[in-house]
PDBQT receptor file of N, H, CA, C and O in Angstrom, charges set to zero:
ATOM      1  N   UNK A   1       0.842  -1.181   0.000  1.00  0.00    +0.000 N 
ATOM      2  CA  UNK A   1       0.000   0.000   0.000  1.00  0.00    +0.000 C 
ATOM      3  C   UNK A   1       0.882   1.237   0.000  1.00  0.00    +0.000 C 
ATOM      4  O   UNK A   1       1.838   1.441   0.748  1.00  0.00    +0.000 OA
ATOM      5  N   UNK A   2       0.300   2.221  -1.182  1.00  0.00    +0.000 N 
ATOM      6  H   UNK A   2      -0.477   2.056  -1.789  1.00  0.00    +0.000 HD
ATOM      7  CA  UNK A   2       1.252   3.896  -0.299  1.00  0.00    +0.000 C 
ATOM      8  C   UNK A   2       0.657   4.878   0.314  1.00  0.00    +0.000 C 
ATOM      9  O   UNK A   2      -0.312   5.611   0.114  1.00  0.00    +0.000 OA
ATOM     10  N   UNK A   3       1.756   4.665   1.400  1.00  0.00    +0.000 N 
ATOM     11  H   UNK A   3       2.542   4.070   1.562  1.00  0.00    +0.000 HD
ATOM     12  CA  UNK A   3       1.200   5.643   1.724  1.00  0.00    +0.000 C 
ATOM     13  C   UNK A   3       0.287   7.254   1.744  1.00  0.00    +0.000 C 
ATOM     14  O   UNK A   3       0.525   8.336   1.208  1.00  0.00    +0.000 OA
ATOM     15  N   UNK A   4      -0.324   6.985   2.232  1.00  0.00    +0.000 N 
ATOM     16  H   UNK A   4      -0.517   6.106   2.667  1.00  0.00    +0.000 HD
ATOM     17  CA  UNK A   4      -1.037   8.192   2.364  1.00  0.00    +0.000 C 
ATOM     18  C   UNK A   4      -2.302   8.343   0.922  1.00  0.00    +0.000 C 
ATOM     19  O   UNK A   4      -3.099   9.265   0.744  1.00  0.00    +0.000 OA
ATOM     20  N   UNK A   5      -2.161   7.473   0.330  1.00  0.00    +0.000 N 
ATOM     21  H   UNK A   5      -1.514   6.724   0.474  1.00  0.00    +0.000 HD
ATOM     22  CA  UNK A   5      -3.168   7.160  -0.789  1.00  0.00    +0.000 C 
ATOM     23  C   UNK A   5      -4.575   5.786  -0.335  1.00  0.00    +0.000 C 
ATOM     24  O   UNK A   5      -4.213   4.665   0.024  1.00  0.00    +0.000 OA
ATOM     25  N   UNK A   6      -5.537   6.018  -0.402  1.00  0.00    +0.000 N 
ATOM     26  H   UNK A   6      -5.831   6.929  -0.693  1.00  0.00    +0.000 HD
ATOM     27  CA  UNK A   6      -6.934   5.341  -0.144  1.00  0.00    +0.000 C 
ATOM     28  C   UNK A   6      -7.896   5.094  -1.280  1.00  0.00    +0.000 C 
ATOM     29  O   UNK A   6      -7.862   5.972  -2.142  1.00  0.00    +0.000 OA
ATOM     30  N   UNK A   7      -8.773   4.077  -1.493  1.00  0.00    +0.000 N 
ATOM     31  H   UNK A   7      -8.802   3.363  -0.792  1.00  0.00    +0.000 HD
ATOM     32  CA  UNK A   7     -10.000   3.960  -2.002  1.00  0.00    +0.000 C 
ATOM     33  C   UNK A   7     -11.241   4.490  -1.276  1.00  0.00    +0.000 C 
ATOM     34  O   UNK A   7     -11.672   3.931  -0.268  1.00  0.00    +0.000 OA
ATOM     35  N   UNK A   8     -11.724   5.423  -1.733  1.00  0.00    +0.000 N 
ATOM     36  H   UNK A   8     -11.373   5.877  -2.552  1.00  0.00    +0.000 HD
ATOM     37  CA  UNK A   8     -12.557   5.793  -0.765  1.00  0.00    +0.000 C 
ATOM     38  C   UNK A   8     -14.219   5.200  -1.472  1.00  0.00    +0.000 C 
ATOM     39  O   UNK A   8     -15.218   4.824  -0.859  1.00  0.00    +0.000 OA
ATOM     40  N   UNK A   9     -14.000   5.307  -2.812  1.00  0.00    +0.000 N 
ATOM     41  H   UNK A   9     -13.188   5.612  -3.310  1.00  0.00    +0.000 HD
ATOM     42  CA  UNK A   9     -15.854   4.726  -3.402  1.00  0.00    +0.000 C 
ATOM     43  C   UNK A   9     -15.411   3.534  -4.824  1.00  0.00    +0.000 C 
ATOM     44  O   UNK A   9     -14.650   3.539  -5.791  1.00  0.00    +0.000 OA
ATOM     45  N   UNK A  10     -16.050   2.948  -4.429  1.00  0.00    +0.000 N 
ATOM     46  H   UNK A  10     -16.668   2.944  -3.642  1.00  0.00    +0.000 HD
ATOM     47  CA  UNK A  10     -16.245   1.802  -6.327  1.00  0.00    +0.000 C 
ATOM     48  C   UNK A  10     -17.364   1.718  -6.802  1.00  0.00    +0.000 C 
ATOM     49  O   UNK A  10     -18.277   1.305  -6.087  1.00  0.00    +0.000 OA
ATOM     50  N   UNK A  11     -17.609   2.107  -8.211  1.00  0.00    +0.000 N 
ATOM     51  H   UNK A  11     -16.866   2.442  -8.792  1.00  0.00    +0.000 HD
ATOM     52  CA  UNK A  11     -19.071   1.784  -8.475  1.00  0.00    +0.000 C 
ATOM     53  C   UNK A  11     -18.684   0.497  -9.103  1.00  0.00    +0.000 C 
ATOM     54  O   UNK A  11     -17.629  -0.131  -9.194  1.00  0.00    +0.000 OA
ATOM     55  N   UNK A  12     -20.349   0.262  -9.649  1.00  0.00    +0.000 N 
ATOM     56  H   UNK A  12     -21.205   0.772  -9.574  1.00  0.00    +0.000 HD
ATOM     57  CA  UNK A  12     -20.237  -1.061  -9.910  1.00  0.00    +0.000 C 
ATOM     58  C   UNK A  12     -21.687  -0.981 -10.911  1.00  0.00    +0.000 C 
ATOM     59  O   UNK A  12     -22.737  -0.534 -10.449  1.00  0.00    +0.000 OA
ATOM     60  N   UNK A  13     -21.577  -1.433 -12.198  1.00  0.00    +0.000 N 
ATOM     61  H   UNK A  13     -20.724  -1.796 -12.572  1.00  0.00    +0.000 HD
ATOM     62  CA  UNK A  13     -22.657  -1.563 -13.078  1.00  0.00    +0.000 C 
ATOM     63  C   UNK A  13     -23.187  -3.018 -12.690  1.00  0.00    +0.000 C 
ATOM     64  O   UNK A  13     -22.656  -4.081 -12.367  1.00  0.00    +0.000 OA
ATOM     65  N   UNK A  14     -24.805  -2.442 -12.922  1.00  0.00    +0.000 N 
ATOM     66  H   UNK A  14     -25.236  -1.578 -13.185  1.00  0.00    +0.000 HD
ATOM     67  CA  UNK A  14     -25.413  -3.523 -13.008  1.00  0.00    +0.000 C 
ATOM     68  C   UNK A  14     -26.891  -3.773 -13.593  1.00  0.00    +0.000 C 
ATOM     69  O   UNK A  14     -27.335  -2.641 -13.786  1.00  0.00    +0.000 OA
ATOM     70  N   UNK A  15     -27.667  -4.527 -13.892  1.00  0.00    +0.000 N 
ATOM     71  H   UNK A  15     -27.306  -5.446 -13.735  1.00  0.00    +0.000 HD
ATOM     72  CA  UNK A  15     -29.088  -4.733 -14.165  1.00  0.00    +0.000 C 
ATOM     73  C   UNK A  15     -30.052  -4.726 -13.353  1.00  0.00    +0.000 C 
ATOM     74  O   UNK A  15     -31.270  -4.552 -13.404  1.00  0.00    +0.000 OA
ATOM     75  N   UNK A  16     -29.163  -4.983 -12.476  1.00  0.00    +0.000 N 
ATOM     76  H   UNK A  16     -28.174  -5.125 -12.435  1.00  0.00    +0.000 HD
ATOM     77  CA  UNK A  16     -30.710  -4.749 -10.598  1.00  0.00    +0.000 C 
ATOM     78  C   UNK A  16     -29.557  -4.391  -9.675  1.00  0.00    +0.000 C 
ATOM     79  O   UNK A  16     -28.786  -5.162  -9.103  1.00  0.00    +0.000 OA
ATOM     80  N   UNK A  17     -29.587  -3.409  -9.656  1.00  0.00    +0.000 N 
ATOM     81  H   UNK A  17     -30.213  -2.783 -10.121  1.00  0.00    +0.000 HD
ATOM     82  CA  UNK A  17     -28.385  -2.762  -8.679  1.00  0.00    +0.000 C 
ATOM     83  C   UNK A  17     -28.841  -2.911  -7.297  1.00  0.00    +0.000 C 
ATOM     84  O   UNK A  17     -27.818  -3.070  -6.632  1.00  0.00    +0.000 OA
ATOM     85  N   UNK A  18     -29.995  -2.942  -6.436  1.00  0.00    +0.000 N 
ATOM     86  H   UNK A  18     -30.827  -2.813  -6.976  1.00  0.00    +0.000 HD
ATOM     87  CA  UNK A  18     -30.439  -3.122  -5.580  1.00  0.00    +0.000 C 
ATOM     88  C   UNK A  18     -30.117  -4.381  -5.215  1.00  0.00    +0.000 C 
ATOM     89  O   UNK A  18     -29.564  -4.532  -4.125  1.00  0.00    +0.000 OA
ATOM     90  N   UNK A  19     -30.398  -5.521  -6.046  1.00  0.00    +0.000 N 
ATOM     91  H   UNK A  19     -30.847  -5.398  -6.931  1.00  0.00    +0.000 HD
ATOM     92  CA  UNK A  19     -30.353  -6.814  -5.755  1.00  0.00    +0.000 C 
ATOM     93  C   UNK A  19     -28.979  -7.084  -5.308  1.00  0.00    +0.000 C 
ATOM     94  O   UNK A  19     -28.764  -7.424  -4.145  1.00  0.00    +0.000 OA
ATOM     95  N   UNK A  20     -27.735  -6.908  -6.454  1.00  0.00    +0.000 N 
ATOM     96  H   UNK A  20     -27.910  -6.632  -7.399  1.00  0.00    +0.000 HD
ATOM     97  CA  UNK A  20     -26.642  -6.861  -6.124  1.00  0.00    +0.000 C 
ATOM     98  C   UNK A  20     -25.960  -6.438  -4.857  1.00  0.00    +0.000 C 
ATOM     99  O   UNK A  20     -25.267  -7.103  -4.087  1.00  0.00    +0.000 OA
ATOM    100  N   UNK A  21     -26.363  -5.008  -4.814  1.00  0.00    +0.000 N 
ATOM    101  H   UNK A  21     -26.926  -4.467  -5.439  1.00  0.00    +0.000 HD
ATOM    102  CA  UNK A  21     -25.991  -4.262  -3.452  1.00  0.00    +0.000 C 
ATOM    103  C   UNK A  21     -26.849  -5.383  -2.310  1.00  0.00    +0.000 C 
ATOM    104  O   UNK A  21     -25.991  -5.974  -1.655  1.00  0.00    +0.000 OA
ATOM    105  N   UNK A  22     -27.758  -5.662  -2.055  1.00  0.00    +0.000 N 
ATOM    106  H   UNK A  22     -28.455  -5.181  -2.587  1.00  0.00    +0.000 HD
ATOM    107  CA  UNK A  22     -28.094  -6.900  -0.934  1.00  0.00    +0.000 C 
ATOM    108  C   UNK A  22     -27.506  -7.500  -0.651  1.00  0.00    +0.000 C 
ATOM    109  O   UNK A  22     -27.133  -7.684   0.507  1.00  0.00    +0.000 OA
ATOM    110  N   UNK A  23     -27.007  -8.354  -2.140  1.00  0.00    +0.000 N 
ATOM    111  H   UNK A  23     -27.310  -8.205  -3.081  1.00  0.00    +0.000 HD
ATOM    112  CA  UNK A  23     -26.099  -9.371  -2.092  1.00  0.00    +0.000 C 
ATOM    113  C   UNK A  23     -24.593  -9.191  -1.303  1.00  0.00    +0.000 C 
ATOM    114  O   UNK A  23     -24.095 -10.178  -0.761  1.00  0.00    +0.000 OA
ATOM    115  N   UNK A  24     -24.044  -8.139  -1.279  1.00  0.00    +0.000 N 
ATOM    116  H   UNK A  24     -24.448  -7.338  -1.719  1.00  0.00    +0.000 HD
ATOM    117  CA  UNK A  24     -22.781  -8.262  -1.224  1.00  0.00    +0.000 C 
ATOM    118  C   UNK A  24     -23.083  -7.742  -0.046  1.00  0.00    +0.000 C 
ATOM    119  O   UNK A  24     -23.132  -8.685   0.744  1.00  0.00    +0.000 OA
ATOM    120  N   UNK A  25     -23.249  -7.013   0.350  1.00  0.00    +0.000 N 
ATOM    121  H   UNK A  25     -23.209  -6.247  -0.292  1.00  0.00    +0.000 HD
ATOM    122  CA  UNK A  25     -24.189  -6.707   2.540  1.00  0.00    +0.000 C 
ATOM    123  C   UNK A  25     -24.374  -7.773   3.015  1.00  0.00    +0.000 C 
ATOM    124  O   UNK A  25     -23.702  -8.130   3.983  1.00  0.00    +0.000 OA
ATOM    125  N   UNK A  26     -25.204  -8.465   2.542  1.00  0.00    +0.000 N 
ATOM    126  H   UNK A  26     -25.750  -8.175   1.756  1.00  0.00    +0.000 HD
ATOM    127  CA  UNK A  26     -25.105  -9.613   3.256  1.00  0.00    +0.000 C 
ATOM    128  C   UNK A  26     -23.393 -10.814   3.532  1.00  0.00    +0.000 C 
ATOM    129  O   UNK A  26     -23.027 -11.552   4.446  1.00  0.00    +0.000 OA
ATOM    130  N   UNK A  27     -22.760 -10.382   2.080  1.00  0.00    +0.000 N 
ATOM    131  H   UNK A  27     -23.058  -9.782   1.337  1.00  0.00    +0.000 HD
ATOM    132  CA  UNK A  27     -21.983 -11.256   2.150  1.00  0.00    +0.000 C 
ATOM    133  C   UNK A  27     -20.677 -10.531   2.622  1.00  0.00    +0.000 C 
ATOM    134  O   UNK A  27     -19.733 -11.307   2.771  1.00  0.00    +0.000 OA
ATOM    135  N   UNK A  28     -20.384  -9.063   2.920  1.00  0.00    +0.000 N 
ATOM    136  H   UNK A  28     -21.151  -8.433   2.799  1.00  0.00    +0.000 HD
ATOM    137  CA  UNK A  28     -19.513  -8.527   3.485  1.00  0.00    +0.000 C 
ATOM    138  C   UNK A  28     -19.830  -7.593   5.023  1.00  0.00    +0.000 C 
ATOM    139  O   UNK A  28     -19.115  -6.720   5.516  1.00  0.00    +0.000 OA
ATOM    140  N   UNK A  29     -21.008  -8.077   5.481  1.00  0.00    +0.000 N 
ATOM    141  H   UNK A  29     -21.589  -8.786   5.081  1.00  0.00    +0.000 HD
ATOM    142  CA  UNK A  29     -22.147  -6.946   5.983  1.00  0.00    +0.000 C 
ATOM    143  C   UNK A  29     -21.769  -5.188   5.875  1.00  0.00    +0.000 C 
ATOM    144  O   UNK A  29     -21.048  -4.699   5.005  1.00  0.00    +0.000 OA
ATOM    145  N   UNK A  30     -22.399  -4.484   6.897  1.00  0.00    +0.000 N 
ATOM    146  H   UNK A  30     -22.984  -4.881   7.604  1.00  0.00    +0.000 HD
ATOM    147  CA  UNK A  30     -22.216  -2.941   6.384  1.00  0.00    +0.000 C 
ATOM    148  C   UNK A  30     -23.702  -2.788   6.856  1.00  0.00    +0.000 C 
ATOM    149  O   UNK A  30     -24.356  -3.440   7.670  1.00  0.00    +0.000 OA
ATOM    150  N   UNK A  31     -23.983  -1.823   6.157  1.00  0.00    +0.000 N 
ATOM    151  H   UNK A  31     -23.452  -1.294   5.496  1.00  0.00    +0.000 HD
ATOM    152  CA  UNK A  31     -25.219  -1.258   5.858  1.00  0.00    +0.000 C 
ATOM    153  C   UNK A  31     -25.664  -0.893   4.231  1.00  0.00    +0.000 C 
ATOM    154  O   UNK A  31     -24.991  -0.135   3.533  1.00  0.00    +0.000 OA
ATOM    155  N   UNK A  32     -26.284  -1.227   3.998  1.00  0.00    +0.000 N 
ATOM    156  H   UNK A  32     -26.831  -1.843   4.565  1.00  0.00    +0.000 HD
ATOM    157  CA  UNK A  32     -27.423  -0.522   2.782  1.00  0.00    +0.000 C 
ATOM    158  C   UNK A  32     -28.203   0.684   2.728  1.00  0.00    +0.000 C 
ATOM    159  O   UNK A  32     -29.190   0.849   3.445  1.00  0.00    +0.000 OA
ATOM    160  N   UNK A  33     -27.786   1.537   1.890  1.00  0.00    +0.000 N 
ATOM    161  H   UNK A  33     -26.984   1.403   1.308  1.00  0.00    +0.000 HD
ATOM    162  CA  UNK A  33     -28.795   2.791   1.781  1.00  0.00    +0.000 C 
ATOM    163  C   UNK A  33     -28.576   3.064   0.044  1.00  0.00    +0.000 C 
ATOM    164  O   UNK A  33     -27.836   2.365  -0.648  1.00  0.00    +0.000 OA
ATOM    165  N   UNK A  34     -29.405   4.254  -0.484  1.00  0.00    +0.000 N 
ATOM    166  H   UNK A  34     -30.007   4.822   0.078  1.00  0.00    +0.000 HD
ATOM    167  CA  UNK A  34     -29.713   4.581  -1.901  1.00  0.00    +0.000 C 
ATOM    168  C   UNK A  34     -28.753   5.842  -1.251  1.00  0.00    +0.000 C 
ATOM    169  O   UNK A  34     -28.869   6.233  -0.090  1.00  0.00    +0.000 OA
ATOM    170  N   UNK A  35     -28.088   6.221  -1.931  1.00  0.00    +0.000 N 
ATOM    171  H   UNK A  35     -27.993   5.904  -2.874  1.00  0.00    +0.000 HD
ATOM    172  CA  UNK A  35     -27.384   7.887  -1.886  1.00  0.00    +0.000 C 
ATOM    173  C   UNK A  35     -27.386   7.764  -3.459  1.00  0.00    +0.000 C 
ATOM    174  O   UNK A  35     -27.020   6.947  -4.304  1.00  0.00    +0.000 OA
ATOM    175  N   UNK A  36     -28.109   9.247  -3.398  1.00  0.00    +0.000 N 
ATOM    176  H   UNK A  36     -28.406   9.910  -2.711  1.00  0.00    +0.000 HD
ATOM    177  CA  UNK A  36     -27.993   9.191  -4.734  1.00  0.00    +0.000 C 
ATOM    178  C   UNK A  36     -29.187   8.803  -5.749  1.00  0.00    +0.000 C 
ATOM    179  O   UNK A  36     -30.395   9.030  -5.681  1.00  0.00    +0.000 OA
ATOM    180  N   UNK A  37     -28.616   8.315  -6.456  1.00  0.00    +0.000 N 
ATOM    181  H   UNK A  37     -27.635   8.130  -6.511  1.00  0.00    +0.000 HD
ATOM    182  CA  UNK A  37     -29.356   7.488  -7.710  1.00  0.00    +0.000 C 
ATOM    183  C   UNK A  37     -29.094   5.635  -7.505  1.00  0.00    +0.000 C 
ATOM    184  O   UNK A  37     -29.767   4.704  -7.946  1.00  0.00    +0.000 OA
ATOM    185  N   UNK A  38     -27.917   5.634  -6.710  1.00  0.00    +0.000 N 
ATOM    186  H   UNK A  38     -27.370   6.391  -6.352  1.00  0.00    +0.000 HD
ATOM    187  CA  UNK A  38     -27.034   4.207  -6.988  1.00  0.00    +0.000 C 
ATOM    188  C   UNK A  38     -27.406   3.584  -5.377  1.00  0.00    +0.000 C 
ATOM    189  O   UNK A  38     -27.409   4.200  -4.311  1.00  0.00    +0.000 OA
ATOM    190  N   UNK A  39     -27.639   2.470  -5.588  1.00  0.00    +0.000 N 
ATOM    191  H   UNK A  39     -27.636   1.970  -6.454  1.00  0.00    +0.000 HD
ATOM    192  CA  UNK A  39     -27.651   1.384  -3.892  1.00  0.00    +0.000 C 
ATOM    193  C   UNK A  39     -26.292   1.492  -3.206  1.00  0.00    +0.000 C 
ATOM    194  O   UNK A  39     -25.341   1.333  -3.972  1.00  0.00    +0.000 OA
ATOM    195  N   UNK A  40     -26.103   1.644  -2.389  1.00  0.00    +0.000 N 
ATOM    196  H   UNK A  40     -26.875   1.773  -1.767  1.00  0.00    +0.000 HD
ATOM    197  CA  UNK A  40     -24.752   1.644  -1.365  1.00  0.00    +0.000 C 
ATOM    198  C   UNK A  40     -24.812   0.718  -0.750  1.00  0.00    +0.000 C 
ATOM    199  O   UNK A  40     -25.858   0.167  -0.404  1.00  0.00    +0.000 OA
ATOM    200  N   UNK A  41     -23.622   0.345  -0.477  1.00  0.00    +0.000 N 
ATOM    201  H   UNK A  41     -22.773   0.793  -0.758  1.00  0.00    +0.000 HD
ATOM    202  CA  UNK A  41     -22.743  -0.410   0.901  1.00  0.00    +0.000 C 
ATOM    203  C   UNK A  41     -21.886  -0.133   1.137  1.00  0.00    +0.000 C 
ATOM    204  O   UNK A  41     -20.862  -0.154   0.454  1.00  0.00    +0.000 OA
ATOM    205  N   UNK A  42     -22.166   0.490   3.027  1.00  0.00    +0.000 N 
ATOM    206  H   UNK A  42     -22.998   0.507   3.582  1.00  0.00    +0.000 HD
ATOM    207  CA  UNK A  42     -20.745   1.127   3.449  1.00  0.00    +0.000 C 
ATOM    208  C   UNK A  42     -20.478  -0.048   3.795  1.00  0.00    +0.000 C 
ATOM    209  O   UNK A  42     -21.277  -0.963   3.993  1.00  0.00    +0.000 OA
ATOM    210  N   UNK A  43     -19.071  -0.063   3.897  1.00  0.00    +0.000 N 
ATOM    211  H   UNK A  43     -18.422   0.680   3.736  1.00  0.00    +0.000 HD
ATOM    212  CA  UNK A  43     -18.739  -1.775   4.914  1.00  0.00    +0.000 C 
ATOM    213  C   UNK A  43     -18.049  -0.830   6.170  1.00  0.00    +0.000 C 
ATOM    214  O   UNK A  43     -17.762   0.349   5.960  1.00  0.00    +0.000 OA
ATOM    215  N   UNK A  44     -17.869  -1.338   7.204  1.00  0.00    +0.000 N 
ATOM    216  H   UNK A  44     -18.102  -2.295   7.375  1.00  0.00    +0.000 HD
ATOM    217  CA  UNK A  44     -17.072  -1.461   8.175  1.00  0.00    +0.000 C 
ATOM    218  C   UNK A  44     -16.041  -0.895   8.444  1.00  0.00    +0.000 C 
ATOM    219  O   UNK A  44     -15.780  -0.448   9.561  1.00  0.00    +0.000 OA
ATOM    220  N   UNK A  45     -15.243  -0.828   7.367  1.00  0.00    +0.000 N 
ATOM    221  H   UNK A  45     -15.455  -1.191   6.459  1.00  0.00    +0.000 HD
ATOM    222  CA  UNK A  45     -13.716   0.092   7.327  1.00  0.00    +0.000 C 
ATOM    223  C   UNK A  45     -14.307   1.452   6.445  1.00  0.00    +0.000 C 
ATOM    224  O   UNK A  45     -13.462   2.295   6.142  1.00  0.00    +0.000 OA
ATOM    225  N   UNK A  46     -15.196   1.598   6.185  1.00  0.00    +0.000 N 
ATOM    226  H   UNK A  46     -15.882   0.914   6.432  1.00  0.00    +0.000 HD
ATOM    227  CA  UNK A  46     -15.942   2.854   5.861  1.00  0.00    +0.000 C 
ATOM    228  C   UNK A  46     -15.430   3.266   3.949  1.00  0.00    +0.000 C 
ATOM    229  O   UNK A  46     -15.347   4.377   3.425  1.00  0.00    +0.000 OA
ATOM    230  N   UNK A  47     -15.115   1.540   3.175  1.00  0.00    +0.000 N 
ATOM    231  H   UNK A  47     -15.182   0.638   3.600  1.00  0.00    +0.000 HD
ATOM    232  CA  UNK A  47     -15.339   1.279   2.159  1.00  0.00    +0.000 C 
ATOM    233  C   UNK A  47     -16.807   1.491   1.501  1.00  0.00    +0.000 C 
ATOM    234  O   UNK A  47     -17.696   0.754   1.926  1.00  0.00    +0.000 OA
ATOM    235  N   UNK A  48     -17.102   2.352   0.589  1.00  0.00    +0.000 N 
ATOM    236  H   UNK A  48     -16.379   2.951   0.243  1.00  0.00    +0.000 HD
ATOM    237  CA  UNK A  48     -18.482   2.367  -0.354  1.00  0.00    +0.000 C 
ATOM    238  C   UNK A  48     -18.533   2.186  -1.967  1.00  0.00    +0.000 C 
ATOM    239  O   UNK A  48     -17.960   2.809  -2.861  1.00  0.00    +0.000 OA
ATOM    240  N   UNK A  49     -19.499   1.022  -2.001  1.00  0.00    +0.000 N 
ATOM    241  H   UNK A  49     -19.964   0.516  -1.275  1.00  0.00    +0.000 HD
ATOM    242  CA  UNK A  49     -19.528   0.114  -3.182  1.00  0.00    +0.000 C 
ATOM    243  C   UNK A  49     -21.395   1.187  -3.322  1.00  0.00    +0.000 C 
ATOM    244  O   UNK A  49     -22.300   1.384  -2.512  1.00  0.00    +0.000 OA
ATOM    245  N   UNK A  50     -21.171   1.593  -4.759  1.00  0.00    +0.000 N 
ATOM    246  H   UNK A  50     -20.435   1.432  -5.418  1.00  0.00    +0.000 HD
ATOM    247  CA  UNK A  50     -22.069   2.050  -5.321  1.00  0.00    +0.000 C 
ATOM    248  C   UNK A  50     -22.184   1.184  -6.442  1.00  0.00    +0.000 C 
ATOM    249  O   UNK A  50     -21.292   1.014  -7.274  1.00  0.00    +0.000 OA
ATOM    250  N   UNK A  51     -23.584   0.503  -6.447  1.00  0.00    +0.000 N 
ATOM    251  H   UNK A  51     -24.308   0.641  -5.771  1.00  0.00    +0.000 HD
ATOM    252  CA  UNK A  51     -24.289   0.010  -7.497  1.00  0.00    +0.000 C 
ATOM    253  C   UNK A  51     -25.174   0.673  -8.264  1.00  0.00    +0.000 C 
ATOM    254  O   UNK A  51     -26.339   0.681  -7.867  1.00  0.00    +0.000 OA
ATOM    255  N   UNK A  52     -24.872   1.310  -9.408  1.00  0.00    +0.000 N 
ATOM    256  H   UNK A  52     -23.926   1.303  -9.731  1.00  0.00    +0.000 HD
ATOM    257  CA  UNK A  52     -25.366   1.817 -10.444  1.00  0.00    +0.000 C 
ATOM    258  C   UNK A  52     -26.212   0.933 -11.506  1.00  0.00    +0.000 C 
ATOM    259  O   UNK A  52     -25.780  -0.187 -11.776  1.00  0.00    +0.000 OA
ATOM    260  N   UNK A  53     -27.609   1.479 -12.225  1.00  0.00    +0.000 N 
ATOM    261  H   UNK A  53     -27.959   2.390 -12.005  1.00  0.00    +0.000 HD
ATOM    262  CA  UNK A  53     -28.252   0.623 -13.406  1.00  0.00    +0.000 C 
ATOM    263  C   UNK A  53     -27.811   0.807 -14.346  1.00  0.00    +0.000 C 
ATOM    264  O   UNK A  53     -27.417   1.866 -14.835  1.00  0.00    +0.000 OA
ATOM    265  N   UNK A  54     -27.816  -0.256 -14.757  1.00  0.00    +0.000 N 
ATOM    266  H   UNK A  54     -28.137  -1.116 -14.360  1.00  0.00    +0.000 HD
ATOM    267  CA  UNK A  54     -26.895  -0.234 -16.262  1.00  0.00    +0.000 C 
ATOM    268  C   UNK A  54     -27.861  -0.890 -17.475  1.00  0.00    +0.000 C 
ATOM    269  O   UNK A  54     -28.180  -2.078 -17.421  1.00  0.00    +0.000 OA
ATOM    270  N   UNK A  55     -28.136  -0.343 -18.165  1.00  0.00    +0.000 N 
ATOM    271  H   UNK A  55     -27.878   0.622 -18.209  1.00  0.00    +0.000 HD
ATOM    272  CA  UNK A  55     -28.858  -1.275 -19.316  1.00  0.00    +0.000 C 
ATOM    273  C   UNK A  55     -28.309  -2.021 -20.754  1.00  0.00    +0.000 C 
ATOM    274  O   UNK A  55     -28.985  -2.391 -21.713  1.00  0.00    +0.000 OA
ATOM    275  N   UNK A  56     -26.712  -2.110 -20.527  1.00  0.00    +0.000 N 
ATOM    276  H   UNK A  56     -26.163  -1.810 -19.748  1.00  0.00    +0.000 HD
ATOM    277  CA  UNK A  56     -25.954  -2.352 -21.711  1.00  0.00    +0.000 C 
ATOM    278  C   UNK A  56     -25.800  -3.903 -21.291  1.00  0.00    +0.000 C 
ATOM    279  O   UNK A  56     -25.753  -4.316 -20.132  1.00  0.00    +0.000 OA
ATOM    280  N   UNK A  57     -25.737  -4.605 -22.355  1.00  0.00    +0.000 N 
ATOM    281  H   UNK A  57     -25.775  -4.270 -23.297  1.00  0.00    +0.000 HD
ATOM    282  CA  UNK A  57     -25.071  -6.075 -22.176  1.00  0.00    +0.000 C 
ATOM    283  C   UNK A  57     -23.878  -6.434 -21.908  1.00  0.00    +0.000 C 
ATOM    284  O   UNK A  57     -23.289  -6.734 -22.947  1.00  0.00    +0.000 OA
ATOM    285  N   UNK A  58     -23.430  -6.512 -21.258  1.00  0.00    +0.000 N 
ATOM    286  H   UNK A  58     -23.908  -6.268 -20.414  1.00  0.00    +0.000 HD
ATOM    287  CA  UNK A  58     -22.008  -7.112 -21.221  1.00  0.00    +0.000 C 
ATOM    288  C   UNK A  58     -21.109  -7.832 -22.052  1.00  0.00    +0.000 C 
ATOM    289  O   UNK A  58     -21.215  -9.045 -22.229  1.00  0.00    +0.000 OA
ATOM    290  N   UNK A  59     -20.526  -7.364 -22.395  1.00  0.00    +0.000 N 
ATOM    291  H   UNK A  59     -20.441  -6.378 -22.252  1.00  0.00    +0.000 HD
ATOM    292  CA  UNK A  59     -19.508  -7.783 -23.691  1.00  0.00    +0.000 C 
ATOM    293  C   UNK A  59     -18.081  -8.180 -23.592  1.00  0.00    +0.000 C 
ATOM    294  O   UNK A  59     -17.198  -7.355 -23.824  1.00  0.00    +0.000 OA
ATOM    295  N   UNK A  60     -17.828  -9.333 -23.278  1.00  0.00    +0.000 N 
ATOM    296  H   UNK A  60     -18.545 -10.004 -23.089  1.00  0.00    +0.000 HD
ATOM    297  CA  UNK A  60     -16.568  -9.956 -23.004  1.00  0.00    +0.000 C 
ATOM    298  C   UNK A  60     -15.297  -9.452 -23.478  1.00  0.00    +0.000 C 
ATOM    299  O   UNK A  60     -15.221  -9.563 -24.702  1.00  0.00    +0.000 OA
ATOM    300  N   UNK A  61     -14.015  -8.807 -22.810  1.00  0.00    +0.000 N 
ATOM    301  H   UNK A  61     -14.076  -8.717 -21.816  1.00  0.00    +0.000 HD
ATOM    302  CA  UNK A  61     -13.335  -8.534 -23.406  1.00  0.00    +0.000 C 
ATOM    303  C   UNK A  61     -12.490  -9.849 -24.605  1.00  0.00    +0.000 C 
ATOM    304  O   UNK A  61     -11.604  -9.494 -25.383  1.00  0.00    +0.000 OA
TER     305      UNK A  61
């Protein structure tokens, strides 16, 4: 890690962004809230995963 540098937010595309964001609360706990437009999960170390809707298909690199 360097110092003095952090992640403070990640979004994250998706098709049911809500669902997703559940998913990963449950599986990292935190809390869940909407800020925004996008589903959140703060976790614990005060990491936030924003799940955004996405309506594009996914296209394999």
């Amino acid at each position: 890690m360097i110092k003095g540098i952090c992640i403070n937010n990640i979004a994250i595309d998706s098709k049911d962004a809500v669902r997703l964001c559940n998913f990963y609360t449950e599986l990292l706990g935190g809390d869940s809230c909407i800020m925004g437009n996008c589903a959140t999960l703060r976790t614990q170390l005060g990491l936030e995963l924003l799940f955004m809707e996405a309506d594009f298909e996914y296209v394999k690199p």
